[in-house]
MARDRENTOR-543485 format. One line per 10 residues: number of its first residue (from 1); for each residue x, y, z of C-alpha. Coordinates in Angstrom, 3 decimals, padded with zeros to 6 digits, always signed. Example, Ala and Ser with C-alpha at 12.3 -4.5 7.8 and 13.67 -1.06 7.14 Angstrom:
REM residues 2
1 = +012.300 -004.500 +007.800 | +013.670 -001.060 +007.140;
***
This chain:
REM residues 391
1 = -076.717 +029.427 -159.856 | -076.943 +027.351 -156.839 | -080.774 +026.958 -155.308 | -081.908 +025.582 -152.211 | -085.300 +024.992 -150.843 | -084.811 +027.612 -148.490 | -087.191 +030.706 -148.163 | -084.357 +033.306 -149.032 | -084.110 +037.143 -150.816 | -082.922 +036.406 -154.406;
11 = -080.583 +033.827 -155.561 | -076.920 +033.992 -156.409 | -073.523 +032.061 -156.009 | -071.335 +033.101 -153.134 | -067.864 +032.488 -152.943 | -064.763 +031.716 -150.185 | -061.204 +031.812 -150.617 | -060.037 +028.321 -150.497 | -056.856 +026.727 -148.638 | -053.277 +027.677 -149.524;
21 = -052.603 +024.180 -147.875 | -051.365 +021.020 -150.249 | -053.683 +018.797 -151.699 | -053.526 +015.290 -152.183 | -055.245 +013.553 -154.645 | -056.096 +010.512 -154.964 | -056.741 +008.885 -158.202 | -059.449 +006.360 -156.874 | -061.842 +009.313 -155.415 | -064.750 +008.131 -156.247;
31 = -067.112 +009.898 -158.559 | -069.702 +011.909 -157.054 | -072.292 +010.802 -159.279 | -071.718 +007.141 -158.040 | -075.381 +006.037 -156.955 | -073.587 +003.356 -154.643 | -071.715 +006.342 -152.492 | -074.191 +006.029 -149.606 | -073.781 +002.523 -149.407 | -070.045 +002.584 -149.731;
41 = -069.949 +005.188 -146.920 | -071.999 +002.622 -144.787 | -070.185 -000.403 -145.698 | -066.440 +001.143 -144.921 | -067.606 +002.565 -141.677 | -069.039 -000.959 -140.475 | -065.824 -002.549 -141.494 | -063.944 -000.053 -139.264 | -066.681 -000.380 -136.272 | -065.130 +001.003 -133.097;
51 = -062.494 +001.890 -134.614 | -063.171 +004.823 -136.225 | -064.955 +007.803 -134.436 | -066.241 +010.195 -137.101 | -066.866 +013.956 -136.147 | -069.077 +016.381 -138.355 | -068.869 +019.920 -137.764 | -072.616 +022.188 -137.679 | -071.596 +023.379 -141.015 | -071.247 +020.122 -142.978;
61 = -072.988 +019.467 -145.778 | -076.443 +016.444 -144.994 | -074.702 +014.200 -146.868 | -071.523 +013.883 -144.705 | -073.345 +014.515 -141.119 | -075.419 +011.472 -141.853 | -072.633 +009.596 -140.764 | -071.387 +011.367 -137.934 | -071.074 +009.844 -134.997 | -070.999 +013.160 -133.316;
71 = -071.994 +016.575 -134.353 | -071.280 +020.210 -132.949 | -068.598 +023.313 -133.422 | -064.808 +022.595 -133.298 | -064.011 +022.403 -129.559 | -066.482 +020.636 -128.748 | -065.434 +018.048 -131.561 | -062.014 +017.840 -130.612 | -062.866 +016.803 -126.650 | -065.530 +014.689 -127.782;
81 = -062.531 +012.665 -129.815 | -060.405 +013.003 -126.814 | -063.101 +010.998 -124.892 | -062.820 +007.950 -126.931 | -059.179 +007.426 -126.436 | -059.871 +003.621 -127.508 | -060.557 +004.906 -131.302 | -057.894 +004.654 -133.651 | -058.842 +006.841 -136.114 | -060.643 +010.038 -135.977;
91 = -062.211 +011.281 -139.356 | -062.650 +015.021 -138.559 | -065.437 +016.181 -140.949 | -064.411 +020.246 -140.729 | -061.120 +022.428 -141.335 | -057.743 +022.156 -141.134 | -057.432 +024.285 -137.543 | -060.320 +021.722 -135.924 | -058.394 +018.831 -136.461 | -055.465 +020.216 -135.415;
101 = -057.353 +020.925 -132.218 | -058.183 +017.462 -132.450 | -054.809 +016.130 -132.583 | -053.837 +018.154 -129.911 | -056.354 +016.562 -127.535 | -056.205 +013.276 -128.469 | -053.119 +010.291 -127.161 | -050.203 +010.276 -129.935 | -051.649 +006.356 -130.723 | -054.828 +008.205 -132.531;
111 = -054.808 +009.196 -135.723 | -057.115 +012.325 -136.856 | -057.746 +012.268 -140.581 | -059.331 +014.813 -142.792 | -060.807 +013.522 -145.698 | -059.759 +016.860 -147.410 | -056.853 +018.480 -147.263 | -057.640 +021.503 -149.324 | -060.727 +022.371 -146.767 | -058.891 +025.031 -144.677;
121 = -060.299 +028.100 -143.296 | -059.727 +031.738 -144.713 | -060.069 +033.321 -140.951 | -057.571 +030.964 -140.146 | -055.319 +031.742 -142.719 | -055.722 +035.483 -142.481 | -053.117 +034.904 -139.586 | -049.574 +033.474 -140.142 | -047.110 +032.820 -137.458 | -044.348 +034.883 -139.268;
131 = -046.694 +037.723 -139.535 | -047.856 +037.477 -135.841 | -044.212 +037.250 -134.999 | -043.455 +040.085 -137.274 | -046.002 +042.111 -135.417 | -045.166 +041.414 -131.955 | -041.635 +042.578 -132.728 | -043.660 +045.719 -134.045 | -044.956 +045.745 -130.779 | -041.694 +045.303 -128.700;
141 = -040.081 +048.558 -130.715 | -043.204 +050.952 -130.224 | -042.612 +050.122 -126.269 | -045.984 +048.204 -125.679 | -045.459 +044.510 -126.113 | -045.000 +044.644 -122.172 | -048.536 +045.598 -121.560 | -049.803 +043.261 -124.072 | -051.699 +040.149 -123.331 | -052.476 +037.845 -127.085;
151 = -055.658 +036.567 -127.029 | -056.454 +033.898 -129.879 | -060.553 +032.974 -131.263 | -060.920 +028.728 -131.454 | -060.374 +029.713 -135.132 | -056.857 +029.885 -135.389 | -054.001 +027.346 -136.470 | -052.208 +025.560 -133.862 | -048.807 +027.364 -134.283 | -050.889 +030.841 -133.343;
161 = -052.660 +028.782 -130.340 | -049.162 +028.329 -129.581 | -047.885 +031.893 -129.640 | -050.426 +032.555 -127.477 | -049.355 +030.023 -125.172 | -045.502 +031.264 -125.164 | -046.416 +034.745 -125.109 | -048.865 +034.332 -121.719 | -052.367 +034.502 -123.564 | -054.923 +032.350 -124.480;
171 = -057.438 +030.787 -126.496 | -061.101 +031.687 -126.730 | -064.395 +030.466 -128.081 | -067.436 +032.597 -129.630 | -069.044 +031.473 -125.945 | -066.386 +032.461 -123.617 | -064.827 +035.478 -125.767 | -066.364 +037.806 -122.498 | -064.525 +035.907 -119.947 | -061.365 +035.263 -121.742;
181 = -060.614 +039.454 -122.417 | -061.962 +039.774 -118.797 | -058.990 +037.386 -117.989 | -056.676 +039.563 -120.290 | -056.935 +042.682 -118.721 | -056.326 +041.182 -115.176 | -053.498 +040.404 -116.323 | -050.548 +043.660 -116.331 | -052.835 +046.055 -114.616 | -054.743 +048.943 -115.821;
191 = -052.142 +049.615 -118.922 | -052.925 +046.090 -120.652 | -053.535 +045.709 -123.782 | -055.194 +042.998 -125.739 | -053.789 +042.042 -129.735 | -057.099 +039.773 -130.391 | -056.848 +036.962 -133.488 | -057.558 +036.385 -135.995 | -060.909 +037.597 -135.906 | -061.789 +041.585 -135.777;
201 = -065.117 +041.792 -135.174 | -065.147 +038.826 -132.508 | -063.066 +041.008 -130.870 | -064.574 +044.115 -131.526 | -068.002 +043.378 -130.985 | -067.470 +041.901 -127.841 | -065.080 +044.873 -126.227 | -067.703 +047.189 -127.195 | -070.713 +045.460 -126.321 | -069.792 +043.023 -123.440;
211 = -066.970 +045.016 -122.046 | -068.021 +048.395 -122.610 | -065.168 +049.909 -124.451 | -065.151 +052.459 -127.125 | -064.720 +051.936 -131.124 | -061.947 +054.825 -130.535 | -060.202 +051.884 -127.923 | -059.815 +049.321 -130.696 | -057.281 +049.328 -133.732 | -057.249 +047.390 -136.744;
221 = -053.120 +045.812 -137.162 | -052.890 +045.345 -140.746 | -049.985 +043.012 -141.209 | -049.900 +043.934 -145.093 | -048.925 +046.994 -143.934 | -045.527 +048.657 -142.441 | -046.167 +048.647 -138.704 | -049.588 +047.157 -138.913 | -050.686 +050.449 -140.749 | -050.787 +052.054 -136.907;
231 = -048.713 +055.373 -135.793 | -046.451 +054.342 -131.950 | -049.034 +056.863 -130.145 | -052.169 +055.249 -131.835 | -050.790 +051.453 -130.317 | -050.387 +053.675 -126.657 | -053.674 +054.662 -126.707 | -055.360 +051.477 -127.892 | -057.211 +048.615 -125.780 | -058.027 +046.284 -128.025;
241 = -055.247 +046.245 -130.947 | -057.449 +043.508 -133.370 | -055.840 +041.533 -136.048 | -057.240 +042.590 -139.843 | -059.086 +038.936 -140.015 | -062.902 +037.742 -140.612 | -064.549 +035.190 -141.554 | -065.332 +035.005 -144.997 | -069.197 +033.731 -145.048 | -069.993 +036.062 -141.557;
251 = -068.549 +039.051 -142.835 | -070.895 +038.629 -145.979 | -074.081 +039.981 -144.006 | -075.394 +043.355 -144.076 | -077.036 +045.869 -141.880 | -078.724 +046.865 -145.466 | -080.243 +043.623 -145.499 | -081.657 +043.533 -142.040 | -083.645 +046.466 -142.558 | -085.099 +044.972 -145.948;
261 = -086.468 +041.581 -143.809 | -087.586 +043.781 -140.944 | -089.792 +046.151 -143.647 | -090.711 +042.535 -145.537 | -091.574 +040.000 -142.612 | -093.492 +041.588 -139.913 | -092.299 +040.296 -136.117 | -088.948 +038.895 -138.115 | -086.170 +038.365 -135.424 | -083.035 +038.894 -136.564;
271 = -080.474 +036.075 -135.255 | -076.561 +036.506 -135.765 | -073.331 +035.081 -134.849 | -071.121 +037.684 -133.410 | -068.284 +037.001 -136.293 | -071.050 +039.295 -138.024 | -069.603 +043.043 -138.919 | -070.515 +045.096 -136.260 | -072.811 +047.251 -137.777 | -075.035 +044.076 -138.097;
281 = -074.489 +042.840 -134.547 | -075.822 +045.909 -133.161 | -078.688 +045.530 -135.592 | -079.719 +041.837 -134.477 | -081.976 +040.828 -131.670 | -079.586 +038.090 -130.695 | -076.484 +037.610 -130.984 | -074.365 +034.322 -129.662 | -072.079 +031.012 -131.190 | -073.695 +028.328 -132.965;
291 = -074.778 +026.331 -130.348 | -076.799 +029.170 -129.115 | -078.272 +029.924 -132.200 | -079.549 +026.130 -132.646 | -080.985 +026.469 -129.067 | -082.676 +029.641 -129.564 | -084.531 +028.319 -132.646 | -085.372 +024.736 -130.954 | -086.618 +026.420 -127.522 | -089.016 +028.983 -129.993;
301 = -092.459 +028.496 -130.430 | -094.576 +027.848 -133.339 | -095.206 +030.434 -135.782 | -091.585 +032.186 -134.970 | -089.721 +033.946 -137.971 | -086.265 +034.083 -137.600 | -083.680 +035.599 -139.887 | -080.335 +033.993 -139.297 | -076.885 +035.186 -140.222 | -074.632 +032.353 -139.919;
311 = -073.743 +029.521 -142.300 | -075.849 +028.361 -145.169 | -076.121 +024.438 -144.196 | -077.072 +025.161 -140.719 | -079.498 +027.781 -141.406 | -081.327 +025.361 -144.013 | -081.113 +022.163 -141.474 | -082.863 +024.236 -138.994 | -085.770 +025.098 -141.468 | -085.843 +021.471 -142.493;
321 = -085.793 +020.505 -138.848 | -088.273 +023.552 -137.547 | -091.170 +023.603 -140.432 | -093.264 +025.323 -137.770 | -091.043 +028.424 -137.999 | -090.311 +030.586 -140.857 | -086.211 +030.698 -141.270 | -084.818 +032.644 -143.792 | -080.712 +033.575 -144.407 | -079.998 +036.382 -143.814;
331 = -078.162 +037.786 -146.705 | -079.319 +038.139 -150.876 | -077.048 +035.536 -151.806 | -076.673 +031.848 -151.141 | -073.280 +031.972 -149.487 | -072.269 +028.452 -148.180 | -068.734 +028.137 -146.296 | -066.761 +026.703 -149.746 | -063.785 +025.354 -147.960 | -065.910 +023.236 -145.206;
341 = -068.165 +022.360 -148.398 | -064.772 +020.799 -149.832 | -065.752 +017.621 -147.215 | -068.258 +016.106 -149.174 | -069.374 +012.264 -149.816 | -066.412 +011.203 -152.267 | -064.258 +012.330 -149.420 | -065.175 +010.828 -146.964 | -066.121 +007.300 -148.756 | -062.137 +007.388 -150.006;
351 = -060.998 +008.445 -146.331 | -063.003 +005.421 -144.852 | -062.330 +002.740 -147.570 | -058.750 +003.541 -147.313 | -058.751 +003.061 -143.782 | -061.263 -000.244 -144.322 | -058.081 -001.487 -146.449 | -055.157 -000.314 -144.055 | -054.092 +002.592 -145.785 | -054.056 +005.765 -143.311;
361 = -054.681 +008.922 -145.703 | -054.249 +012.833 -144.756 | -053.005 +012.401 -141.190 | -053.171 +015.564 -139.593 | -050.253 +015.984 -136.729 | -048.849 +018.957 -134.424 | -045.558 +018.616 -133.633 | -044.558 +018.332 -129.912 | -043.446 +022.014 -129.456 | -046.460 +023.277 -130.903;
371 = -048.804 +021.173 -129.154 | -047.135 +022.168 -125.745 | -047.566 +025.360 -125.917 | -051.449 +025.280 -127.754 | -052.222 +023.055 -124.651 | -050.668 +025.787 -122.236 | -053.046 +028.526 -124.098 | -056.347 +026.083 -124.312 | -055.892 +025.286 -120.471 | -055.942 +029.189 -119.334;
381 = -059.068 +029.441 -121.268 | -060.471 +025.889 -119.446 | -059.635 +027.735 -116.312 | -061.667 +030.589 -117.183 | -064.029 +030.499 -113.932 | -068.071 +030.186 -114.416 | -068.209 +030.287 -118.505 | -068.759 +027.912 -121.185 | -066.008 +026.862 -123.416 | -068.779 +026.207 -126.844;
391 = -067.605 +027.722 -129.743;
***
């Protein structure tokens, strides 16, 4: 069992499905019970000095944010390590898509490194290109790929970005999910469609709640299933055709539970990422990306109590960070993100040290097709007018 010092419902063990991805592994990883880590960490990064730009992502454990140079959600990352174009390495403390992103972004003389490759994303891998493909080609023979405009979340591999790209959609954050399906349906008039990745209740909840559509407008595409599991007239009728894909530690939350810390803490706000099921979004009192979830709980007063349904590292640094609040999670279980967990201290010490001795490990690179058209899809959703591009 896995305890933190938290104020939480009861304690269990949550689990993720980990990467599909290859793993290397290096013999020399250093033990995680070395007491010299910390110092080794230190050491290797002073060596490197400005050559190295290290990026930690909200949901990284303490350990590997204390060296961060920079901290905040993926796109953010990835432009921050585009604006150091003099650092030659960039040690992208996240998942696989992120520094992908970050490759992307950054001049083909950078390297971006992740210190694990195993530390993927489910969500991400919930959508393959050949099964995207497969289900556009659905899409062509039920006579309404025409009308259809792909829209992509931040969370998505670089070949999908890509698709996007090639097939005139674009990329979206949690912040700018609004403006980017806004964008969508300008797009092939009052017939257009929307196939929204990989993330359904992104999608969902913000058709229905920013938009104003229907539940009866959106479809689930199951690409397990013959034709995505939806009849030709069911894809004619549909707005919002969303791709069977969710995020692994947001999907975890209940409405169940909200009512149990409304009845339990008295004046409890309930404060959710919109990954969240929808049944819990409509639930919460807030609802917005990570960035506006850290704001909401720094700009609160004393004496707030906040119940927050997002990942398990952020919601206990904010505690730490806001002792003047009571901050619960907002599910029974403790439920950190296990893939992101994968970049812990040993990681990162061998990822620096190696680069300290002139060995570049786990280079992450997009080839030059890929990147073209991932740059064509993350520039229409730059263009977006009067938004904010934050995951």
């Amino acid at each position: 069992m896995t305890t933190v010092d938290l104020p939480l419902l009861p304690l269990g063990l949550g689990t993720d499905r980990s990467s599909e991805r290859g793993v290397e592994c290096p013999g020399d990883l250093p033990a995680a019970s070395d007491p010299d880590l910390v110092e080794r960490a230190r050491v290797a990064k002073a060596r490197l000095g400005e050559r190295v730009f290290v990026l930690g992502h909200h949901y990284q454990r303490d350990e590997v944010i204390a060296f961060a140079d920079v901290t905040g959600d993926s796109f953010k990352l990835a432009r921050d390590a585009a604006a150091r174009p003099d650092a030659e390495y960039i040690v992208f403390c996240g998942v696989h898509f992120m520094a992908e992103s970050a490759d992307i972004l950054t001049s083909p003389q950078q390297k971006v490194v992740l210190p694990d490759l195993a530390a993927g994303c489910s969500m991400a891998d919930m959508a393959r290109l050949a099964q995207v493909e497969d289900a556009w080609d659905a899409l062509v023979d039920a006579g309404v790929a025409d009308d259809v405009v792909p829209i992509t979340y931040m969370n998505s591999s670089a070949d999908i970005k890509a698709f996007c790209g090639k097939h005139g959609g674009a990329v979206c954050t949690s912040s700018n999910a609004q403006a980017a399906l806004e964008w969508a349906f300008e797009q092939k008039g009052p017939g257009t469609k929307v196939l929204f990745l990989p993330d359904q209740h992104l999608g969902r909840n913000t058709a229905v709640l920013d938009l104003g559509l229907g539940l009866d407008d959106c479809v689930v595409w199951n690409p397990l299933l013959r034709g995505g599991g939806l009849a030709p007239e069911r894809l004619g009728e549909a707005r919002m055709i969303l791709w069977k894909g969710h995020c692994s530690v947001h999907g975890r939350f209940s409405e169940t539970v909200v009512d149990e810390l409304r009845a339990t803490i008295p004046g409890v706000q309930i404060l959710v990422h919109p990954e969240c099921r929808h049944e819990v979004v409509t639930k919460a009192d807030l609802v917005g990306s990570t960035e506006f979830i850290m704001k909401t709980v720094e700009a609160a007063p004393a004496g707030s109590k906040w119940a927050i349904g997002t990942e398990l590292n952020l919601v206990k640094r904010l505690a730490d960070a806001h002792p003047e609040q009571e901050i619960v999670f907002l599910d029974r279980t403790v439920c950190y993100c296990s893939t992101m967990n994968r970049i812990d201290l040993p990681h990162l010490v061998w990822a620096l040290e190696s680069l300290a001795d002139g060995q570049v490990v786990n280079v992450i690179e997009v080839d030059e097709d890929t990147e073209h058209w991932a740059k064509v899809a993350l520039q229409r959703m730059l263009d977006l007018p009067g938004r904010s591009h934050r995951d």
